[in-house]
N, C-alpha and C positions, 0 to 999 in steps of 0.2 A: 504494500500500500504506500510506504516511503517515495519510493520509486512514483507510482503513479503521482501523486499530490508532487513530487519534486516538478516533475514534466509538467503538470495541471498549470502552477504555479509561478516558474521560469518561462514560460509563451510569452510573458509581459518583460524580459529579463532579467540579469543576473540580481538579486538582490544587491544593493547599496549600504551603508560605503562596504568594499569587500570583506573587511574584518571581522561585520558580522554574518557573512555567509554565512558558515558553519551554524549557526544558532537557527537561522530560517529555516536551513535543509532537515535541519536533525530533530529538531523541536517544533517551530511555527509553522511549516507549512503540513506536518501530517495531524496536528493539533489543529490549525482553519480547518482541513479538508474532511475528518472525522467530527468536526463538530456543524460543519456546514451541511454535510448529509443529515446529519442526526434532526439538527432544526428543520431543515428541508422536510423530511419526511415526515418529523411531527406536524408540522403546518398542515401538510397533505394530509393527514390522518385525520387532524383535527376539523379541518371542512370538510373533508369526504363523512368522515365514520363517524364523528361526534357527532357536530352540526346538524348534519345533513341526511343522518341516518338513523340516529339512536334518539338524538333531542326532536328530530322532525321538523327542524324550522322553515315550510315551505317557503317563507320570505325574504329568504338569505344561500338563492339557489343561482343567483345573476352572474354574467362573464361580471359586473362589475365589482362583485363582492367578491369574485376570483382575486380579482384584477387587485385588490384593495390587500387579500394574504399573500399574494404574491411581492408586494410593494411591500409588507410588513415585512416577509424574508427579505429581502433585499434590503434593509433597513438593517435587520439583525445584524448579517451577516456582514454587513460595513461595519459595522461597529463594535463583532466578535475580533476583529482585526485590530481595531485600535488597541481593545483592550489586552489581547495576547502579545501584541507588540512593546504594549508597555510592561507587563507583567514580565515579560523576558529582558528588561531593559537592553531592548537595542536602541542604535542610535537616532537620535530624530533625524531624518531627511525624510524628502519629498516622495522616496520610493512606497512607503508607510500607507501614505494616500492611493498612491498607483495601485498599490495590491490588496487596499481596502475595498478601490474601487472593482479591481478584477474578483474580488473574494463577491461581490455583490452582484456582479454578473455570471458567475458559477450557479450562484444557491438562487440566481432566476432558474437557471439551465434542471437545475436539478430540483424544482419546484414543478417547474411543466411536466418533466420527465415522471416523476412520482406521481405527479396530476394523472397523466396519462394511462398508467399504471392501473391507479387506484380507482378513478372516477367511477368506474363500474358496481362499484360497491355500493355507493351511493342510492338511497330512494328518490331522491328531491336533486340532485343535480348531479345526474349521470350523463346530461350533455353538456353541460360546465367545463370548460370554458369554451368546445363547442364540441 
């Protein structure tokens, strides 16, 4: 999984400034990428199977309430980066930002992907988000 999350990760380039490579590779990026599924998927869960299954809320079935958990991850996940970035004290640069913002275009990718997945389980919004 290193392996994978390092490649996921490095698409945006090499982390900044080099010295703390070592810390992204080995620690923060299999750390975002396990924690970015995790939320991912709960998200997924939570409007498929909670919401939309178990509570019954036919009123909270719309691409736009999709649209709104999808935006919530993507939120998350920006800002699971900030916070593992500092928890590791790496260095402040501007890379920080780059790979908050690619960690928040990930856990889009993998919000639809588990959308996709899942929606089927759903009573109330099993064509969500279409």
């Amino acid at each position: 999984m290193k392996a994978l999350f390092r490649f996921l990760y490095e698409l945006i380039g090499a982390p900044q400034p080099p010295a703390d490579t070592p810390v992204y590779r080995d620690v923060i990026f299999p750390n975002l990428g396990l924690l970015n599924l995790g939320v991912s998927l709960g998200l997924v869960v939570m409007f498929y199977l909670l919401i939309n299954r178990a509570m019954g809320v036919a009123t909270f079935n719309k691409g736009r309430h999709w649209a709104i958990f999808l935006g919530l991850n993507a939120l998350i996940s920006f800002f699971v980066t900030i916070w593992q970035t500092n928890a590791q004290q790496v260095t402040d640069h501007s890379y920080i930002y780059w790979l908050a913002t690619w960690n928040a275009i990930l856990g889009m990718f993998w919000f639809f992907l588990f959308s996709m997945l899942l929606k089927r389980a759903s009573t109330n919004a099993s064509t969500t988000p279409f």
